[in-house]
Every structure is written in structure tokens, then in C-alpha cells.
C-alpha positions in Angstrom: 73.3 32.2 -46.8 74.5 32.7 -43.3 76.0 29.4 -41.5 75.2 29.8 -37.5 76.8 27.9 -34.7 74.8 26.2 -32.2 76.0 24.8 -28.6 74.1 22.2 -26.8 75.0 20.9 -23.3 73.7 17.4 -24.4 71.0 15.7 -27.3 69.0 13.6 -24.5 65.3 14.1 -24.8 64.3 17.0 -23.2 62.3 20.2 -23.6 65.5 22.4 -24.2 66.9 19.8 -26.6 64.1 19.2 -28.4 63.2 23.3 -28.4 67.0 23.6 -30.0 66.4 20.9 -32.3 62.8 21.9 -33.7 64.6 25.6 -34.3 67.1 23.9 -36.4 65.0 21.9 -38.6 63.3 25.4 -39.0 66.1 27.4 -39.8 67.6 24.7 -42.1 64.6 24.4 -44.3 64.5 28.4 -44.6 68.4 27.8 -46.4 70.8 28.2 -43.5 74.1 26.4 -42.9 73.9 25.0 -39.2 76.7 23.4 -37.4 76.6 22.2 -33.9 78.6 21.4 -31.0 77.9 18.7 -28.6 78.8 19.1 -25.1 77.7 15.7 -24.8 75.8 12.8 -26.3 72.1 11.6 -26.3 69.9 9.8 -28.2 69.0 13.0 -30.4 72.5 12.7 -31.8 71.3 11.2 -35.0 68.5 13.6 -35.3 70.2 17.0 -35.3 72.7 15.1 -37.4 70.4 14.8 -40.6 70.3 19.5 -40.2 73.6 20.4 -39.1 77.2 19.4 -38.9 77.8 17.7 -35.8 80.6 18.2 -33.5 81.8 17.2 -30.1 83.6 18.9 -27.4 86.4 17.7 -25.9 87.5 18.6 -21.9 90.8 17.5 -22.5 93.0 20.5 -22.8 96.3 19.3 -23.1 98.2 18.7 -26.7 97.7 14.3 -26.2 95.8 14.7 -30.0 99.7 15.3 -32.0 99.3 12.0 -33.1 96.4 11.9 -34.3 96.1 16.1 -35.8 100.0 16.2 -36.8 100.1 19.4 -34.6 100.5 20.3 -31.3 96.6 21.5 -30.8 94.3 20.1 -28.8 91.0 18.5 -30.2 88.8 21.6 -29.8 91.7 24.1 -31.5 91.8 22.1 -34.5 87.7 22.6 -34.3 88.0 26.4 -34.0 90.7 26.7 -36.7 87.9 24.4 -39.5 85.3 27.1 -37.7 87.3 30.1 -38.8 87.4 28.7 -42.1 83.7 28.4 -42.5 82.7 32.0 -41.8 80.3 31.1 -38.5 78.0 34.3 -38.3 77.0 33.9 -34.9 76.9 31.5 -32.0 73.8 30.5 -30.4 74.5 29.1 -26.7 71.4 26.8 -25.7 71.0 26.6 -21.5 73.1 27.7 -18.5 74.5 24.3 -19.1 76.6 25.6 -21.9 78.2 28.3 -19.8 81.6 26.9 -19.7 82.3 26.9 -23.2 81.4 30.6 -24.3 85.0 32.1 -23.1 86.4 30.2 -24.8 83.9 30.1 -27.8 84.4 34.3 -27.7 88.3 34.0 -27.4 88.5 31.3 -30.7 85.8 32.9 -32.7 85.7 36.3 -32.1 81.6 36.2 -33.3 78.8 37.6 -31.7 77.0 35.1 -29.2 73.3 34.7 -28.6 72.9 32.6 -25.0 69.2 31.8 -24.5 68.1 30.4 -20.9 65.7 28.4 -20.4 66.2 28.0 -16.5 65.3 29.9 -13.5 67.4 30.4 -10.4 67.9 27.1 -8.5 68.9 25.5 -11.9 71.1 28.4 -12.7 72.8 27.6 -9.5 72.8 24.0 -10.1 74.1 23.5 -13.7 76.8 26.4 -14.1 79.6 28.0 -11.9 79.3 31.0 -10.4 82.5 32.5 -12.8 81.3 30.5 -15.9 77.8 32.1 -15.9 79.3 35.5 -15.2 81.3 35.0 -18.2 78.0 34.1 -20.4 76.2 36.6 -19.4 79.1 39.6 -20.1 79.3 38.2 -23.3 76.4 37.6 -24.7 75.1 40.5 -27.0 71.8 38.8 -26.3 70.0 36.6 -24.0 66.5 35.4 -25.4 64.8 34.1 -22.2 62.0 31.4 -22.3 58.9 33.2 -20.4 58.5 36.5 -18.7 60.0 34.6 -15.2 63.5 33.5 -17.1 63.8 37.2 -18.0 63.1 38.5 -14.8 65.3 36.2 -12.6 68.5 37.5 -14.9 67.7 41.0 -14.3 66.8 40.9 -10.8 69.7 38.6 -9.6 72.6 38.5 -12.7 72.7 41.9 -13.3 71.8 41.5 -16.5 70.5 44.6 -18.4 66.9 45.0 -19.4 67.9 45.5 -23.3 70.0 42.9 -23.1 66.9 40.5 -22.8 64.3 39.5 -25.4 62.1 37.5 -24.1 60.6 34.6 -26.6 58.3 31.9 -25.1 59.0 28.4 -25.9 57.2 26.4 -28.4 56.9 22.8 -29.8 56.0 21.9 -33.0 51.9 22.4 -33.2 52.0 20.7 -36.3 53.8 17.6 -35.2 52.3 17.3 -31.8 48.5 18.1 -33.6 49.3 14.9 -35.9 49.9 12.6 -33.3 47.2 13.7 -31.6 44.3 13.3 -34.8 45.4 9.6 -35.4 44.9 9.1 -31.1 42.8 5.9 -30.7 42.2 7.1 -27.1 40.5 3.7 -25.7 43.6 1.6 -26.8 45.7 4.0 -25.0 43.7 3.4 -21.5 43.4 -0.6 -22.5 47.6 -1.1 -22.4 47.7 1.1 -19.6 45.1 -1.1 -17.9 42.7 2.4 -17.6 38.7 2.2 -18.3 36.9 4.5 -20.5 35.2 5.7 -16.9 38.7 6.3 -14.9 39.0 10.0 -14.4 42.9 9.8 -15.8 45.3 12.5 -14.0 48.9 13.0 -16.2 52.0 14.3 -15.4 55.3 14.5 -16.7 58.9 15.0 -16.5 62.2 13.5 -15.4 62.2 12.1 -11.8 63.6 14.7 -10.3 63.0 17.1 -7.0 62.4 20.1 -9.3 59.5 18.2 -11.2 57.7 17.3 -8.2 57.0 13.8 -8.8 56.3 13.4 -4.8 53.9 16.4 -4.9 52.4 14.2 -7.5 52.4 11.4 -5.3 50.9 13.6 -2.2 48.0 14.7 -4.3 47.0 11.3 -5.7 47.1 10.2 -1.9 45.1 13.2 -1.0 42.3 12.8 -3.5 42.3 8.5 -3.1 41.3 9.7 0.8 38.8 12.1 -0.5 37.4 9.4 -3.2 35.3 6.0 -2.1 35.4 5.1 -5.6 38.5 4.5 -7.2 38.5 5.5 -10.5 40.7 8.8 -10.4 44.1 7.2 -11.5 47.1 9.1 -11.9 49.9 8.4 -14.2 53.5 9.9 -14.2 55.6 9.6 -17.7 59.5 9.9 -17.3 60.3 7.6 -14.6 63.1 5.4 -15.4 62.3 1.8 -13.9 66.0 1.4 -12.0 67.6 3.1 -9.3 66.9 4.5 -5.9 64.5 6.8 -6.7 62.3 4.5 -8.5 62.6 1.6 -5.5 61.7 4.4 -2.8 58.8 5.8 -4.6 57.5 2.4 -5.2 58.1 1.7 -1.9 55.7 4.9 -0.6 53.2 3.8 -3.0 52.8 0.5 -1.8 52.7 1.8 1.7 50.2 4.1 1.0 47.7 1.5 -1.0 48.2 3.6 -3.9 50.2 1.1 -6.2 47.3 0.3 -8.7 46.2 3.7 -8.8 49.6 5.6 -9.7 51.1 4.2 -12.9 54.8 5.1 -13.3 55.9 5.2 -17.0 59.4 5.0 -18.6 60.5 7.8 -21.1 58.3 7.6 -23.6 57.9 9.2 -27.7 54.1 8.2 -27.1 54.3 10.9 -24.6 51.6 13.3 -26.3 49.5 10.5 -27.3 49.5 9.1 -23.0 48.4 13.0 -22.4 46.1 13.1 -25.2 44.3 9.8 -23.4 44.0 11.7 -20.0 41.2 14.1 -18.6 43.6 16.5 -16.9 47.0 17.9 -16.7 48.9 17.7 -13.8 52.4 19.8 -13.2 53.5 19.7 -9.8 56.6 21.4 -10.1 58.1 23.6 -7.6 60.6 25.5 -10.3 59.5 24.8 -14.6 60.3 28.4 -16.7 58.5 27.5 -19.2 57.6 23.4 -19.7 56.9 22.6 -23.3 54.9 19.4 -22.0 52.6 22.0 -20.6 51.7 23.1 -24.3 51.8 19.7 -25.5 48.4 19.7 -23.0 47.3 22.6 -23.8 47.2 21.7 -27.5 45.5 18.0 -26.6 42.7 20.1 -25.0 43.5 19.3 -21.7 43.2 21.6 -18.5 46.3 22.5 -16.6 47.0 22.6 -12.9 50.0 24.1 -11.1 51.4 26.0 -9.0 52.3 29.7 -8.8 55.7 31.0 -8.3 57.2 28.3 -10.1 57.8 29.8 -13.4 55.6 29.6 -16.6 53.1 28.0 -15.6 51.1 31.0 -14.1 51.6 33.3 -17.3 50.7 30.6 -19.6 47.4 29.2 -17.7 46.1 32.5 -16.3 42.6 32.3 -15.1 41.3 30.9 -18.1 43.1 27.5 -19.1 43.5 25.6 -16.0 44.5 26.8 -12.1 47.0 27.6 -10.7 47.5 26.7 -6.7 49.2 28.3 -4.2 52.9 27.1 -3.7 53.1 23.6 -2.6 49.3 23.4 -1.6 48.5 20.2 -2.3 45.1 19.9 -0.8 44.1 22.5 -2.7 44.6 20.9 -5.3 43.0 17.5 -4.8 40.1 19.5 -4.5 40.7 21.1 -7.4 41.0 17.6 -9.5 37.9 16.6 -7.2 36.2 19.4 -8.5 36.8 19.1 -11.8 36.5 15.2 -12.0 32.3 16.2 -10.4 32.3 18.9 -13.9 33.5 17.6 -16.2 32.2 20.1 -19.0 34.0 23.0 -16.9 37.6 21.1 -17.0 36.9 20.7 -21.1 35.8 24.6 -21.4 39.4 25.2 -19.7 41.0 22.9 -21.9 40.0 24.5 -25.1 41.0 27.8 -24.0 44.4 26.1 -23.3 44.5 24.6 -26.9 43.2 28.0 -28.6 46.0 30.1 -26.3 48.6 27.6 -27.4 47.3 28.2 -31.4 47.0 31.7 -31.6 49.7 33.2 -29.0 52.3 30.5 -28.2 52.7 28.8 -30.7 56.0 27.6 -33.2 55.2 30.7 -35.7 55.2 33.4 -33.7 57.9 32.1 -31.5 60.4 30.6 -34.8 60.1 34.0 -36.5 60.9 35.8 -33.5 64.1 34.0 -33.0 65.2 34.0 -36.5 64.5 37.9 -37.1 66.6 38.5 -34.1 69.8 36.2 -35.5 69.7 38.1 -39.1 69.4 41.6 -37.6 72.6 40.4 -35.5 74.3 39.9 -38.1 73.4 42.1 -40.6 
């Protein structure tokens, strides 16, 4: 059976990671040797460590590791040379991130490299160099791209070449994510997260970070608490690490703003799906998400989704028909739109099954997990 390589920037718990890791699982149960190498750690280390041989990359180029090898190769030689012993088939390159590497990858291996990107431009810019993601994108034979807007960012602006792209949405595990949700005790949910079974609950999620839009979050629940006598819309935001500057300055606006009770601000979580599952609406605020797999995490708990256009996947994946989607950045729109929906409520749940049914029938882990894998066997043969 054929042994593939994959690359990871990091194991943290995040949609790319956990994309890369669900594909492995897959792959390993269908009989394929799987190694990986770790451009960093995470605390997913231990999980892609019980499907594939893990492995860690070393920056240090120099020849320090003598000692340690009996040779005069660095750490990551002596990891090519046990490579080229094991026959890799192929390397798969998961994110921009990993654009340093694949030169080098090419140069040691001499294998045909699959790179699949799951961001749009501004992260492209942000997590590789300008020469580094030249070289990825020459070298690739193919570049699977996570939504329609991934594929059409690297054609438009990396001269990339349209049969150079194969465009395969994302996908979590429907499975996994539909457990969780039939053994969801919603009300207990609600009761630790001080909610009532009457609060209209708004979720969002991500890391704290400009590109997720956590203060568009904020703006919204500020605009719809103005809009509101009553205040039982409360929003809550999972992914927000309690430490740092960021968390003290958004505290700080909420307090100013009297919204502090209303806007809950939640750590990291692996109850993540179950918190959405408790809520009446999804919120994604973010100004640039290619394709979020917490957005189908929603969809599959039934919920309604609300973004913005021109930000990525969002559009293709809600349409007209499982959610709205707002003009960039217009916030009071969409308070209104949450106001709207929170005064019809059987409207938001119509939009939410759609979401779940689109999610179960078009994006979901089959369709998307066979894609990938016929592509890697008709690569190599």
C-alpha cells in the first residue's frame, strides 16, 4: 500500500489541523502508511501520533547533530535519508504556512508534492514569504484549494494555472460532530453558561484575532442591546483565551459599553459543537474565513448562519437559502437581521435545516475524503 508524507505547519486545534488530521484517520483506516512532519507542536501531537509516524522539523541548518547522528548531517538530512528508505509516494503540504519547507522537501525527495491552501490573500501574505510561496506554488503538481474563493485568489493573483487547481471544499467529520450533538442536553448547556431557556443565544467562534472579527462581534451585540429593551439576546464568543492584551481591552470595551453580562467570552473549548448546538443562531463576523469548518459544525446543529460577503466561503456555502449573508462590514444590517430573526423564530429554524441538509448531502466528509484520496492514487499511479 502506498506510504504518503504529510506536512503540517503546527498540531494546535484549528480548522486546517483538524481538516489534516480527520484526512488521516481516513486514509489510515482505508490501509495507507502515513508519516508526518511537524513544523511545530500542539496539543494534537498525540492524536495524529496514534495514525502516522511523527516527525519534527528542525530550523537549525548547521552540522551541531555529529554527536548525536555519528555524521556530519543536520537533523532534517538524516530525516530525508530514513524518508528515501521508506519509499514516500507523494507529499502532501497542508497551508501556506508550510511553504518554506517544500524546496527543500522537492530537492531531498524528489516526489511529487500536493500543497492544498486553505487561505485567502491577506493570510497568504501574512504566514509565507513572498520567495517561499513562489516556490510552493512552481512546485506543486497540484494545489487542492478549500472553496471556490481559495481557488480563485491563486489564479487571479499567484499565477497559478487553472488545471493546476482542484478545488475540494472542506469538511469535518459529520459523524463525530452529529454524535455530540444527539447526546446535547441543551438546558444544562445554557444553566453553566448562566443562559435561560428564553435567551435568544447568538454564537460565534474562532481565535481572537482581527481576521475573525471578534470586535465586529462586539459591534453587533452593541447594536442589537440598543435596539432591544429586553435583554435576553446574549451573545457568546468561543476561542478567547482569558490572558493578554487583547482579552483585557475587549473586556475593557464591554464593560464600557454595559454589555459585560450580555457577551460571554469563552476559552478554547472541545465542547465547542455542543455551546453551538445550545444556541439559536450562528454568528461569523469575519472579514477574510475561505472556508470555516465551524461554519458546518452549525450548519449540521441546525443552526442559521450569518456573514458577510466577500469574505470567503461563507457566501458559497449559505447562499440564499441557509442563513444571510450581509454586505461587507455592515453591522447594522445585521443586528437587524438577528432582530429579525429573534421576532421569527420558525423562519431562522427553516434556514437552519437547509444549512444541516446542505452540509449532509453536498459538503459533507464523503464526498470531500473521496475526492482527495482519488486525486493522491491517480498521482501516483
Amino acid at each position: 500500500m502506498k506510504h504518503f508524507l504529510f506536512v503540517s505547519h503546527d498540531a494546535n486545534r484549528a480548522g486546517a489541523q483538524l481538516f489534516l488530521l480527520n484526512l488521516m484517520i481516513y486514509l489510515k483506516e482505508q490501509g495507507y502508511e502515513l508519516s508526518l512532519l511537524l513544523l511545530g507542536g500542539g496539543i494534537l501531537e498525540k492524536d495524529f501520533a496514534e495514525v502516522a509516524k511523527v516527525h519534527h522539523y528542525s530550523y537549525e541548518k548547521s552540522s551541531k547533530y555529529a554527536a548525536i547522528f555519528g555524521s556530519g548531517k543536520s537533523k532534517n538530512e538524516q530525516f530525508f535519508d530514513r524518508l528515501r528508505r521508506e519509499n514516500i509516494a507523494l507529499a502532501y503540504v497542508n497551508t501556506i504556512a508550510c511553504a518554506g519547507v517544500v524546496e527543500e522537501l522537492k530537492n531531498a525527495l524528489n516526489i511529487r508534492i500536493v500543497s492544498h491552501i486553505h487561505e485567502l490573500e491577506f493570510s497568504i501574505q501574512l504566514y509565507s514569504k513572498f520567495e517561499e510561496r513562489e516556490q510552493l506554488f512552481k512546485l506543486s503538481d497540484k494545489i487542492i484549494a478549500c472553496s471556490n474563493a481559495v481557488g480563485e485568489n491563486l489564479i487571479e493573483n499567484h499565477s497559478v494555472s487553472f488545471d493546476q487547481v482542484v478545488t475540494v471544499h472542506s469538511f469535518v467529520d459529520n459523524q463525530s460532530v452529529n454524535h455530540k450533538l444527539s447526546k446535547l442536553i441543551s438546558g444544562g448547556i445554557r444553566t453553566k453558561l448562566g443562559l435561560t431557556p428564553s435567551d435568544f443565544v447568538v454564537t460565534g467562534c474562532g481565535n481572537a484575532e482581527w481576521r475573525k472579527g471578534l470586535d465586529l462581534f462586539i459591534q453587533v451585540a452593541n447594536l442589537v442591546n440598543q435596539k432591544t429593551a429586553e435583554r435576553n439576546i446574549r451573545f457568546v464568543w468561543i476561542g478567547v483565551k482569558h490572558e493578554g492584551d487583547l482579552y483585557e481591552k475587549t473586556v475593557y470595551d464591554l464593560k464600557k459599553m454595559g454589555l459585560y453580562e450580555d457577551v460571554i467570552l469563552l476559552e478554547p473549548t472541545p465542547q465547542a459543537v455542543e455551546i453551538i448546538g445550545s444556541s439559536d443562531v450562528f454568528l461569523l463576523p469575519s472579514r477574510e474565513d475561505p472556508f470555516p469548518l465551524v461554519m458546518l459544525e452549525a450548519a449540521l446543529a441546525g443552526k442559521p448562519i450569518l456573514g458577510f460577503d466577500k469574505t470567503g466561503g461563507c457566501g458559497e456555502f449559505v447562499e440564499a437559502d441557509a442563513g444571510a449573508v450581509i454586505p461587507y462590514l455592515d453591522v447594522y444590517k445585521m443586528a437587524e437581521k438577528l432582530l429579525h430573526w429573534q421576532q421569527n423564530p420558525d423562519e431562522a429554524k427553516t434556514l437552519g435545516q437547509t444549512a444541516k441538509q446542505k452540509v449532509l448531502e453536498i459538503y459533507n466528509f464523503e464526498n470531500s475524503v473521496k475526492k482527495i484520496e482519488e486525486l493522491l492514487v491517480e498521482m501516483t499511479g
